[in-house]
C-alpha positions in Angstrom: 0.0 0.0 0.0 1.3 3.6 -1.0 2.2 6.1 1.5 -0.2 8.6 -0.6 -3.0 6.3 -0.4 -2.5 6.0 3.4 -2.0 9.5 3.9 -5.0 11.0 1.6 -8.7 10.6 2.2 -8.5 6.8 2.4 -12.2 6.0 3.5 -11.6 2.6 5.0 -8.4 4.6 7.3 -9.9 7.7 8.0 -12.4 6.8 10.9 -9.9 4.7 12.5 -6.0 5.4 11.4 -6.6 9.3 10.4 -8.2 9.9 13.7 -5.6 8.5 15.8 -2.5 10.1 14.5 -4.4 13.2 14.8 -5.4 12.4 18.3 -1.9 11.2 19.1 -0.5 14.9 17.7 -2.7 16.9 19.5 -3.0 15.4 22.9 0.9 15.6 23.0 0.0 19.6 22.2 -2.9 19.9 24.8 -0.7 18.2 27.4 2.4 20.2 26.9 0.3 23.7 27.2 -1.8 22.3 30.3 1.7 21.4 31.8 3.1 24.9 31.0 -0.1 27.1 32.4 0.2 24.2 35.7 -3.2 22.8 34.9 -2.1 19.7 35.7 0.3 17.8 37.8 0.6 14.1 36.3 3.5 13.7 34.0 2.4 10.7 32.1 4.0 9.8 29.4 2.4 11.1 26.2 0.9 8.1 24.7 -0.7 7.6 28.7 -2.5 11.0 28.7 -6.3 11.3 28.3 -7.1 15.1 28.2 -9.7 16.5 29.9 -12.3 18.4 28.1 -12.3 21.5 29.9 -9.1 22.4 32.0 -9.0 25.5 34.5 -7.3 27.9 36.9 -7.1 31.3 37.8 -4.7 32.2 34.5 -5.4 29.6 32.2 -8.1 27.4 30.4 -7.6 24.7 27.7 -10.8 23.2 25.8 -9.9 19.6 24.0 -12.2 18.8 20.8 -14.9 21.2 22.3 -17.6 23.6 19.9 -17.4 26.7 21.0 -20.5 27.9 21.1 -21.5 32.1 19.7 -24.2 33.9 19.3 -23.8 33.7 15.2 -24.2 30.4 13.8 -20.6 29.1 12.1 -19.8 26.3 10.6 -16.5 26.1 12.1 -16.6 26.3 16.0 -14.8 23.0 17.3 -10.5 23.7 17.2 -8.6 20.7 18.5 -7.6 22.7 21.1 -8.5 26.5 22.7 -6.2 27.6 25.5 -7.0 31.4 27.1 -4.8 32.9 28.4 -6.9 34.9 31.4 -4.5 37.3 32.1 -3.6 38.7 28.8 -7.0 38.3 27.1 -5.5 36.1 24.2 -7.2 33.6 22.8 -5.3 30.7 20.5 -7.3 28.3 18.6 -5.1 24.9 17.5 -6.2 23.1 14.4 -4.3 19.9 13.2 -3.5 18.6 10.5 -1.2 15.4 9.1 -1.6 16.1 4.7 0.3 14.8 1.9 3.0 17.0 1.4 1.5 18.5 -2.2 -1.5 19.8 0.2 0.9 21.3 3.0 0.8 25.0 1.8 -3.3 24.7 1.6 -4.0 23.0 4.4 -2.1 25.5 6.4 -3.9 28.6 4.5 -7.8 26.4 5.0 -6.8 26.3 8.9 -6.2 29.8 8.7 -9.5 31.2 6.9 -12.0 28.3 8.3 -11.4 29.8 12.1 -11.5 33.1 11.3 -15.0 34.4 12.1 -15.4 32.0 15.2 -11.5 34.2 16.2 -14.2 37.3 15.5 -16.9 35.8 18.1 -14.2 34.9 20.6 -12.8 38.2 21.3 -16.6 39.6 21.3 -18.3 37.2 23.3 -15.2 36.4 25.5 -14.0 40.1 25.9 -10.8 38.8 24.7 -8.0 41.9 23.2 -6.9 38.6 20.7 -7.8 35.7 19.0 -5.7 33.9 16.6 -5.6 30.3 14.8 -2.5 28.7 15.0 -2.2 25.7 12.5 0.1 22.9 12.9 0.5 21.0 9.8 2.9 18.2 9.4 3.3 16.9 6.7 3.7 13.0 5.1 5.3 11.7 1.9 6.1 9.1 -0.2 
């Protein structure tokens, strides 16, 4: 089997294989960050950690896989993950993504436009002075 084929929209892979590299990706994020703002205390190793949906303290919050829900309906409102930073009023939205390398540059420019209006309803709703979509896109080849 081809790398591409793996890679791409397989249909057979995607609702078991696509979803777990993702998963494995971003919890490794979502950990790190709730580490960093001391959200949590248990160092697990990486392939060990279950993250929380909703994570909080007095500085910080990190949302895992959760719609986001605004007064205007959107068609994008789910990130992988949202951390806030309390303090500062910033807001990052984390998309990820795992394409074949001749989608990298598009992939990273969708992530960019498909959050843009809920970034828009996040520093409205949320009072927040920024909002901004960070992509991470790695990509696989042949």
């Amino acid at each position: 089997m081809r790398i591409q084929h793996i890679t791409a929209a397989c249909e057979q892979l995607a609702p078991t294989e696509f979803v777990k590299r993702h998963d494995g990706l971003a919890k490794v994020i979502h950990q790190k960050l709730a580490e960093t703002a001391e959200l949590i205390d248990d160092k697990s190793q990486f392939y060990k950690y279950t993250p929380a949906n909703v994570l909080e303290n007095e500085n910080f919050k990190v949302y895992w896989n959760r719609s986001i829900l605004t007064d205007k309906t959107l068609s994008f409102n789910r990130p992988d993950v949202t951390f806030v930073n309390k303090k500062t009023k910033n807001t990052i939205l984390i998309d990820i993504a795992v394409p074949n390398t001749q989608n990298l540059a598009k992939t990273i420019t969708d992530k960019q436009n498909k959050y843009q209006e809920l970034t828009n309803e996040i520093c409205a709703m949320w009072k927040q002075k920024a909002a901004q979509v960070i992509p991470i896109v790695i990509s696989s080849r042949e």
